[in-house]
mmCIF file of the N, C-alpha and C atoms, coordinates in Angstrom:
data_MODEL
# 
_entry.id   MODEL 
# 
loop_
_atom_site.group_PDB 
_atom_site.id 
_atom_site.type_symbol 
_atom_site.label_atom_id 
_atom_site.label_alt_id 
_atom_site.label_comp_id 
_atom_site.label_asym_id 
_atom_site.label_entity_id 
_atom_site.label_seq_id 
_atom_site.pdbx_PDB_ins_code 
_atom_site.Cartn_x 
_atom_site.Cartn_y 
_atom_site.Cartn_z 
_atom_site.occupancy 
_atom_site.B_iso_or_equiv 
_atom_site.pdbx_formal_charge 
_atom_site.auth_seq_id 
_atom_site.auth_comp_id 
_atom_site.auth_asym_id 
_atom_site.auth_atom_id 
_atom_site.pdbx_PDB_model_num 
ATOM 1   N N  . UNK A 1 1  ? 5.805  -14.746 -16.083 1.00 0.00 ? 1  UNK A N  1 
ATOM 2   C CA . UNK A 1 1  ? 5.180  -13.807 -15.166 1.00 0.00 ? 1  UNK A CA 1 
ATOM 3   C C  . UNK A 1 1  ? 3.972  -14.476 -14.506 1.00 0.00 ? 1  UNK A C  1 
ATOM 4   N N  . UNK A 1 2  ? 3.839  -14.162 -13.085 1.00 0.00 ? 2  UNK A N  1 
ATOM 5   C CA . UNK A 1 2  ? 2.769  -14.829 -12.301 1.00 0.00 ? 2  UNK A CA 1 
ATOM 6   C C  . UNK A 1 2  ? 1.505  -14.305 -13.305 1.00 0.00 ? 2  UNK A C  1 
ATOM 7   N N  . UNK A 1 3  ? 0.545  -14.757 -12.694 1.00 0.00 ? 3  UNK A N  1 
ATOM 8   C CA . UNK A 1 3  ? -0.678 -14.580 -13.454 1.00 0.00 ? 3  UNK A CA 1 
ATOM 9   C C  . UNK A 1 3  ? -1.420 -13.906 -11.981 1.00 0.00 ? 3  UNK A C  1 
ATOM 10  N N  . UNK A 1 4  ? -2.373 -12.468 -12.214 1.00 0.00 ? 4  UNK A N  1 
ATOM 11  C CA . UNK A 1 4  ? -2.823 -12.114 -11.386 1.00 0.00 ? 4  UNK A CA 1 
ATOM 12  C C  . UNK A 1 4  ? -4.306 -11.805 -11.529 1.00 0.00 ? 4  UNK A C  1 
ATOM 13  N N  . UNK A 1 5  ? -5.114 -11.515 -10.716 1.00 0.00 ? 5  UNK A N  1 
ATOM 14  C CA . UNK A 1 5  ? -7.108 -11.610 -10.844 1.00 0.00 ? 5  UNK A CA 1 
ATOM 15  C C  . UNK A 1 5  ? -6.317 -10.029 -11.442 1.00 0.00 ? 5  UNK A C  1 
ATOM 16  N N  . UNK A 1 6  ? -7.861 -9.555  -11.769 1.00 0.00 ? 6  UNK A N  1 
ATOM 17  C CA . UNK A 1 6  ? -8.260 -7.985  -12.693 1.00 0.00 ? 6  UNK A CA 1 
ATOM 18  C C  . UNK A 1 6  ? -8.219 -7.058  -10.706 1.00 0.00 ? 6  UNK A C  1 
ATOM 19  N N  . UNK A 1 7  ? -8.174 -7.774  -9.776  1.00 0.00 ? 7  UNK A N  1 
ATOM 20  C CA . UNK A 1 7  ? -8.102 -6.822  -8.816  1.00 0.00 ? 7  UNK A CA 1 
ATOM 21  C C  . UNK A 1 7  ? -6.733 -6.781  -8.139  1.00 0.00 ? 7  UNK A C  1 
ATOM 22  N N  . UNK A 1 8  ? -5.897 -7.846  -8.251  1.00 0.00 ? 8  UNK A N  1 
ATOM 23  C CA . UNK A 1 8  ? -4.611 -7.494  -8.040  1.00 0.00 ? 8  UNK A CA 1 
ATOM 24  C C  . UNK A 1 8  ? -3.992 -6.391  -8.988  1.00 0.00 ? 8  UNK A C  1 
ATOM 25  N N  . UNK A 1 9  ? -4.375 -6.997  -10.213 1.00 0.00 ? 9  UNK A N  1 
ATOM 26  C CA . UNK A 1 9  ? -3.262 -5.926  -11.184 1.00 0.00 ? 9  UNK A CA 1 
ATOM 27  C C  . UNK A 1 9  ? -3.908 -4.707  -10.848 1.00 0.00 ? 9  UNK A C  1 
ATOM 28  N N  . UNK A 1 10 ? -5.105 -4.442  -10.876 1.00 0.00 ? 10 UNK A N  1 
ATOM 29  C CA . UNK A 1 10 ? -5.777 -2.968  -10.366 1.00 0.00 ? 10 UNK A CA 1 
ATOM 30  C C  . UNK A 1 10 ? -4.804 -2.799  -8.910  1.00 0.00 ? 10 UNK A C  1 
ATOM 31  N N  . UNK A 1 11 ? -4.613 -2.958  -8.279  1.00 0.00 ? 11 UNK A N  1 
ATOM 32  C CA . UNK A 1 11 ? -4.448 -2.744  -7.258  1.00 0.00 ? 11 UNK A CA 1 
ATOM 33  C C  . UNK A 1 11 ? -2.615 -2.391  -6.901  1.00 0.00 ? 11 UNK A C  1 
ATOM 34  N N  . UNK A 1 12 ? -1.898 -3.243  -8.339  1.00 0.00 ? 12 UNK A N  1 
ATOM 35  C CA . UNK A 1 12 ? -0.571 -3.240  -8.260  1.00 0.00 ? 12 UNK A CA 1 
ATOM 36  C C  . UNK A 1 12 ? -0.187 -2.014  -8.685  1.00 0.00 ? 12 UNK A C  1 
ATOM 37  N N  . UNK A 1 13 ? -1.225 -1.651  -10.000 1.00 0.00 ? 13 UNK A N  1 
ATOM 38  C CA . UNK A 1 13 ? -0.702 -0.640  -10.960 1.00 0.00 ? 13 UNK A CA 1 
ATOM 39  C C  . UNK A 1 13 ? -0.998 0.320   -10.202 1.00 0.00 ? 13 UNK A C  1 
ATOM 40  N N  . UNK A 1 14 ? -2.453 0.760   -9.704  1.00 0.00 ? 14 UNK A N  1 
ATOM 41  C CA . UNK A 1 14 ? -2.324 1.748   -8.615  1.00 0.00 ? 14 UNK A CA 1 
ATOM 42  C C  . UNK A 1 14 ? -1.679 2.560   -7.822  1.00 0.00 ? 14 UNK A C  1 
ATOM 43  N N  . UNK A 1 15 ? -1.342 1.082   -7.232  1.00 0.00 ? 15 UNK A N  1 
ATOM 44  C CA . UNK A 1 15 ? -0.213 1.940   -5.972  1.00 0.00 ? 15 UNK A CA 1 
ATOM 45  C C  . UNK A 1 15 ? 1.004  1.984   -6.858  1.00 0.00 ? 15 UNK A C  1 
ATOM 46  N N  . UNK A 1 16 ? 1.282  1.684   -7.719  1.00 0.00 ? 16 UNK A N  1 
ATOM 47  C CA . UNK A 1 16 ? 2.728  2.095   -8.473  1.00 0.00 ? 16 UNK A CA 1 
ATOM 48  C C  . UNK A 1 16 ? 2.533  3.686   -9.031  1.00 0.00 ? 16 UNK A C  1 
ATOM 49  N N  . UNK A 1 17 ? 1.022  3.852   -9.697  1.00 0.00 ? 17 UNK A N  1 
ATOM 50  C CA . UNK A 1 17 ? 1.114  4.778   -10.154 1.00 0.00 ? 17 UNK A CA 1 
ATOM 51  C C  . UNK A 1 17 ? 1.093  6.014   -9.138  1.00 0.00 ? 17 UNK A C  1 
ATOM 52  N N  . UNK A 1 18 ? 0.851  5.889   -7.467  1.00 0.00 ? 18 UNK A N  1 
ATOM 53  C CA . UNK A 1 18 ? 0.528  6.784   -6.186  1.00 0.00 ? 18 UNK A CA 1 
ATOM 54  C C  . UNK A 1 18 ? 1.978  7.241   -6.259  1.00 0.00 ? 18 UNK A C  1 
ATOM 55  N N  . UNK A 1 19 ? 3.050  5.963   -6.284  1.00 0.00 ? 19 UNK A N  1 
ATOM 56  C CA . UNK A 1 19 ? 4.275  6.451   -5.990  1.00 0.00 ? 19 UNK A CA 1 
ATOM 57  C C  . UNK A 1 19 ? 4.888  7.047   -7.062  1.00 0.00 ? 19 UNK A C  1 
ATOM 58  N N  . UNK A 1 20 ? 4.980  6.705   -8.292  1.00 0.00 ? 20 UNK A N  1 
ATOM 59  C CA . UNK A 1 20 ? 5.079  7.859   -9.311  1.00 0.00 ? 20 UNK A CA 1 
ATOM 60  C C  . UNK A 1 20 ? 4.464  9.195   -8.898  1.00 0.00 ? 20 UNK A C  1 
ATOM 61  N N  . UNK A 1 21 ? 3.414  9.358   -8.864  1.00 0.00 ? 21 UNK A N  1 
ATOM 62  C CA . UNK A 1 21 ? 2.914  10.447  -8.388  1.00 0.00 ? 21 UNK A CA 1 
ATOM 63  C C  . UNK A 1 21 ? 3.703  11.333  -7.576  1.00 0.00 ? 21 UNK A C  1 
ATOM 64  N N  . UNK A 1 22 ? 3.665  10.726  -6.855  1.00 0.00 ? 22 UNK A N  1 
ATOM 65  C CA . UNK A 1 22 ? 4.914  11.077  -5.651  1.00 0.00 ? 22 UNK A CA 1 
ATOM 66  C C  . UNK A 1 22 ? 6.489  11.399  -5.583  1.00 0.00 ? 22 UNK A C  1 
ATOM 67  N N  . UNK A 1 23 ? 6.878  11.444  -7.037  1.00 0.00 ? 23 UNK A N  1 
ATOM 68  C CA . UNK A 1 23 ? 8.001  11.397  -7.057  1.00 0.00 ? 23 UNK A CA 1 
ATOM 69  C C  . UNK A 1 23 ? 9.225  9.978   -7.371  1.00 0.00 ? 23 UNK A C  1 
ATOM 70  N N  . UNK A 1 24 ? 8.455  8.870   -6.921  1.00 0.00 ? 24 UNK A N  1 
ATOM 71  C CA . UNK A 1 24 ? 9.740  7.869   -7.314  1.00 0.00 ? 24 UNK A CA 1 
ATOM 72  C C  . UNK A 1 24 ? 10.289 7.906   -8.721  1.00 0.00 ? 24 UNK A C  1 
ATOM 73  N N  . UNK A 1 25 ? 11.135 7.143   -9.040  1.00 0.00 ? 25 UNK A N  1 
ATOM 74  C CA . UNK A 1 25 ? 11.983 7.229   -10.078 1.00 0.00 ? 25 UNK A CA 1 
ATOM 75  C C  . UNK A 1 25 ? 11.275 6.051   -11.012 1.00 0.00 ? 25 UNK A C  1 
ATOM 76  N N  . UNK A 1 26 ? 11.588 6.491   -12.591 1.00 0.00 ? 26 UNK A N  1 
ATOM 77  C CA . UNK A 1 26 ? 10.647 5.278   -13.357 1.00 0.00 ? 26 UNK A CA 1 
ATOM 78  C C  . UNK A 1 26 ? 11.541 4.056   -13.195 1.00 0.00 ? 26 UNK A C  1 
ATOM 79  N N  . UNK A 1 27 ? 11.127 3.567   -13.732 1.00 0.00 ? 27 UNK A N  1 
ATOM 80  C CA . UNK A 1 27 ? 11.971 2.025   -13.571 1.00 0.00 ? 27 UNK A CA 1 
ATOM 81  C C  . UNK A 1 27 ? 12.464 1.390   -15.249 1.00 0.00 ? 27 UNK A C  1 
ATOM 82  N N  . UNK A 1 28 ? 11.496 1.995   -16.560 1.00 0.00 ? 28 UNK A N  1 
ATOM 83  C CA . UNK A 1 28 ? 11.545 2.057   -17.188 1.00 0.00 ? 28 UNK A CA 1 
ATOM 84  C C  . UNK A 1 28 ? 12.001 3.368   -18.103 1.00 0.00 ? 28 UNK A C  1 
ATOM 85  N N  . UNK A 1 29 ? 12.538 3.229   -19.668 1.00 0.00 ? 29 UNK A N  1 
ATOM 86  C CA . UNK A 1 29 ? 12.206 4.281   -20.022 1.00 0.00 ? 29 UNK A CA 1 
ATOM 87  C C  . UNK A 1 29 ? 11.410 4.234   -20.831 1.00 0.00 ? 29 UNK A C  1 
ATOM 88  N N  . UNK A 1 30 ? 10.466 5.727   -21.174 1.00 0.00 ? 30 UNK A N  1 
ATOM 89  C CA . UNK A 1 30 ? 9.194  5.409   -22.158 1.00 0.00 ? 30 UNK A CA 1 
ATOM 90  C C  . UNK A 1 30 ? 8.736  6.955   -21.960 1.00 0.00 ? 30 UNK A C  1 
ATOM 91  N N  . UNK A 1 31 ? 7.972  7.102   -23.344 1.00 0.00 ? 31 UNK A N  1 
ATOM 92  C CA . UNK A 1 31 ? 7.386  8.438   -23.640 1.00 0.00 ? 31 UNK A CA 1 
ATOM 93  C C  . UNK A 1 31 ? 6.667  9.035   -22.885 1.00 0.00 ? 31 UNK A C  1 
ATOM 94  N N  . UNK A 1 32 ? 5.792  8.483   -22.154 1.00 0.00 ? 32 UNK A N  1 
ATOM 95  C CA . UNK A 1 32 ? 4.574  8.744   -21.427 1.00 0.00 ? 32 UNK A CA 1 
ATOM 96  C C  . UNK A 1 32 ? 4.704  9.797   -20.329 1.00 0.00 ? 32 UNK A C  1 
ATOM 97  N N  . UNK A 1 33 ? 4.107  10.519  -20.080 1.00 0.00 ? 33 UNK A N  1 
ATOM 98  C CA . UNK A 1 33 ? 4.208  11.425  -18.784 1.00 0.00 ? 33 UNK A CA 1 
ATOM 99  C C  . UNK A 1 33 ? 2.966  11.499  -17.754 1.00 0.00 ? 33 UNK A C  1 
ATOM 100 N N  . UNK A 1 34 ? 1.993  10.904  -17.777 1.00 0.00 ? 34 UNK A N  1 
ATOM 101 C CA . UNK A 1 34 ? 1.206  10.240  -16.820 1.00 0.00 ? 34 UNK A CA 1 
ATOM 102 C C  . UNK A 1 34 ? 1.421  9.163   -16.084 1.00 0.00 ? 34 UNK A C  1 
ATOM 103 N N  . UNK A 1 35 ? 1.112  9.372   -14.549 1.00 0.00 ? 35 UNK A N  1 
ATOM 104 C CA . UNK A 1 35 ? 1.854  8.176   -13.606 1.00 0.00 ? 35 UNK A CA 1 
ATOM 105 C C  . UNK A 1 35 ? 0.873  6.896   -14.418 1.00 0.00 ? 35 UNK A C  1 
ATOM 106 N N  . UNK A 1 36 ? -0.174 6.950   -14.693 1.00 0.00 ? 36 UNK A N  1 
ATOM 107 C CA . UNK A 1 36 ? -0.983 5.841   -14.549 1.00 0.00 ? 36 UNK A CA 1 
ATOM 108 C C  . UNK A 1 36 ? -0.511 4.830   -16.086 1.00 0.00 ? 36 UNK A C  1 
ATOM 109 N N  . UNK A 1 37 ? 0.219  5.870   -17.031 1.00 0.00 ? 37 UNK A N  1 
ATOM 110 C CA . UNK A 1 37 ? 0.268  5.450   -18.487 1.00 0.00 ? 37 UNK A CA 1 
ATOM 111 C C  . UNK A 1 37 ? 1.774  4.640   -18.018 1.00 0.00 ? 37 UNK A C  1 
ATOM 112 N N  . UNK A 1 38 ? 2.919  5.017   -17.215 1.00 0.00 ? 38 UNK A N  1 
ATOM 113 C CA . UNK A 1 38 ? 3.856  4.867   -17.192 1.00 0.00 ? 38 UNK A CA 1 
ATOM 114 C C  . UNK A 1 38 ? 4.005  3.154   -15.962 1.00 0.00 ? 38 UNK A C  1 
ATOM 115 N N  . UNK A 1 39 ? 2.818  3.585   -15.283 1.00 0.00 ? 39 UNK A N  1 
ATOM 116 C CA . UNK A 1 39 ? 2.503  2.401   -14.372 1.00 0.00 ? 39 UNK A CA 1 
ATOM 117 C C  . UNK A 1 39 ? 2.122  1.099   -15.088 1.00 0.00 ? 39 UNK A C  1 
ATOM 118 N N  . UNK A 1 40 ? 1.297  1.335   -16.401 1.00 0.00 ? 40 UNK A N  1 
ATOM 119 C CA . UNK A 1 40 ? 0.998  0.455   -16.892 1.00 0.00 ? 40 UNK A CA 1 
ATOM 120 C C  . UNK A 1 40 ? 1.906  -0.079  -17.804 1.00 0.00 ? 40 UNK A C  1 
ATOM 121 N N  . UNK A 1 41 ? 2.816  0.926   -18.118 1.00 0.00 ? 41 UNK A N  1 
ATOM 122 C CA . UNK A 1 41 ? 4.274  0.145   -19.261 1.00 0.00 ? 41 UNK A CA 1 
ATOM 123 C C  . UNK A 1 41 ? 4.528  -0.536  -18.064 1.00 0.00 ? 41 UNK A C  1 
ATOM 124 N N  . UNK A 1 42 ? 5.297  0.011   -17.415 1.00 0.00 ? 42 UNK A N  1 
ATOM 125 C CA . UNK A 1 42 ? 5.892  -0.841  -16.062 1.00 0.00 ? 42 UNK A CA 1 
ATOM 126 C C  . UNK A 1 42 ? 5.535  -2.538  -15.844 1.00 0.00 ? 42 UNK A C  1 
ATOM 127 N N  . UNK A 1 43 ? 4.400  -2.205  -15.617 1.00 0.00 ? 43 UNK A N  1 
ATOM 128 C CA . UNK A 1 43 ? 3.545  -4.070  -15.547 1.00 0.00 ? 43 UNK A CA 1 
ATOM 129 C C  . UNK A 1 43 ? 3.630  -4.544  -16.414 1.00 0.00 ? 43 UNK A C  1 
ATOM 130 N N  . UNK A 1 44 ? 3.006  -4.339  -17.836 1.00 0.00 ? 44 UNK A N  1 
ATOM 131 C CA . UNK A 1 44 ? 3.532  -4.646  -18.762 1.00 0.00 ? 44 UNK A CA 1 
ATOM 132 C C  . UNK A 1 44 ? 4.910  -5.655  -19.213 1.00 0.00 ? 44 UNK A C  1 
ATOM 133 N N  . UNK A 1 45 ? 5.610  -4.244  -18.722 1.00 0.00 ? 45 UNK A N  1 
ATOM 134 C CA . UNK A 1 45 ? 7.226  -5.123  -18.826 1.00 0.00 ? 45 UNK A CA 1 
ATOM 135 C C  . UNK A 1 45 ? 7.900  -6.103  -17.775 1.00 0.00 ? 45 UNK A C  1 
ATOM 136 N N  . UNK A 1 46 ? 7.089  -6.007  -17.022 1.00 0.00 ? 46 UNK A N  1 
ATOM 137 C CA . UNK A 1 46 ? 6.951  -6.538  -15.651 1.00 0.00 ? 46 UNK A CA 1 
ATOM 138 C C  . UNK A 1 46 ? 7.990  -6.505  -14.511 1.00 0.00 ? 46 UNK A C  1 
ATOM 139 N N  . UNK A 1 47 ? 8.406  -5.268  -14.682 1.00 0.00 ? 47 UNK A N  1 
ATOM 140 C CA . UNK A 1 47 ? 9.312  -4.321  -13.745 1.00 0.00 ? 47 UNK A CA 1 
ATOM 141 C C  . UNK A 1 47 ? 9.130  -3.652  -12.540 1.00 0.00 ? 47 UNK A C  1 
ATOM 142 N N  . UNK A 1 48 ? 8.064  -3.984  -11.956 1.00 0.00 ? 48 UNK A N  1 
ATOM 143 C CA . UNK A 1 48 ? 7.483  -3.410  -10.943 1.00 0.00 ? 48 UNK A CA 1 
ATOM 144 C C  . UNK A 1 48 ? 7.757  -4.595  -9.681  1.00 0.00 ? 48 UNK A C  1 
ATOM 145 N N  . UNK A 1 49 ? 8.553  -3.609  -8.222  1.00 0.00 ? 49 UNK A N  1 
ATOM 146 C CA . UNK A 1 49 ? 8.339  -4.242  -7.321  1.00 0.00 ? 49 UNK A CA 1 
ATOM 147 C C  . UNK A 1 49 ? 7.341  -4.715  -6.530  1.00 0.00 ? 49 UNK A C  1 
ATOM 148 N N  . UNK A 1 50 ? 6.656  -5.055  -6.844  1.00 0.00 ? 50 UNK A N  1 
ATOM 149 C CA . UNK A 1 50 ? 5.439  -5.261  -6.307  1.00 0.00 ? 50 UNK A CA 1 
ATOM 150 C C  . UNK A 1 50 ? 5.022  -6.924  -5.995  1.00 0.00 ? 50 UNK A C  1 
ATOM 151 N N  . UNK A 1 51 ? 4.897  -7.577  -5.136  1.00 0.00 ? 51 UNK A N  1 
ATOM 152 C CA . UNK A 1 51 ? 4.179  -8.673  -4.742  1.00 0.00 ? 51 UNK A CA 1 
ATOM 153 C C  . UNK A 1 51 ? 3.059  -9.447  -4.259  1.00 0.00 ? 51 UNK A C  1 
ATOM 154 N N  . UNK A 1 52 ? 2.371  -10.197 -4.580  1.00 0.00 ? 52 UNK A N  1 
ATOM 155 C CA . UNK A 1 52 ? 1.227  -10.797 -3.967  1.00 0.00 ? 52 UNK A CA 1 
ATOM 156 C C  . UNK A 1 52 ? 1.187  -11.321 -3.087  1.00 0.00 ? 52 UNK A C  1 
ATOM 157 N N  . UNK A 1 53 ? 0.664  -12.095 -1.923  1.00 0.00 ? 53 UNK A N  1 
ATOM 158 C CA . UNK A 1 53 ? 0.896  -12.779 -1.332  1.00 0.00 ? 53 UNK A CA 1 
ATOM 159 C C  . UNK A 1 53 ? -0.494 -13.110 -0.942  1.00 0.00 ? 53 UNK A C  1 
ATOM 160 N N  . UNK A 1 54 ? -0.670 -14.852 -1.209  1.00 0.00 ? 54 UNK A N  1 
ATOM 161 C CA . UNK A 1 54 ? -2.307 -15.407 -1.574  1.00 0.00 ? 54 UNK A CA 1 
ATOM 162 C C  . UNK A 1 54 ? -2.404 -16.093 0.136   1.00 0.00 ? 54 UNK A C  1 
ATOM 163 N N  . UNK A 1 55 ? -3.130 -16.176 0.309   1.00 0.00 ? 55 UNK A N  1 
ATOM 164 C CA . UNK A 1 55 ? -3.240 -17.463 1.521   1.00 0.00 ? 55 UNK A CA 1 
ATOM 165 C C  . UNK A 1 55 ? -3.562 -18.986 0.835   1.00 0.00 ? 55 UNK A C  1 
# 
């Protein structure tokens, strides 16, 4: 797994957890019923579409 600063991953888990919020579908399965708890398994497992892109 890439390695990311404390403001990317802030920033990944975030918006993962907006779209949970919102309705998307988990990507994982897991106990949790908070977007932000379920955002963070997600990264974790490192299942999240999400990308960086550095200059």
């Amino acid at each position: 797994m890439e390695s990311y600063t404390r403001y990317e991953r802030a920033r990944i888990i975030g918006a993962r957890a907006l779209q949970l919020s919102m309705g998307a579908p988990l990507l994982i399965n897991t106990v949790y019923t908070e977007p932000l708890e379920i955002a963070l398994e997600e990264f974790e497992h490192g299942v999240i579409p999400i990308t960086v892109k550095r200059k």
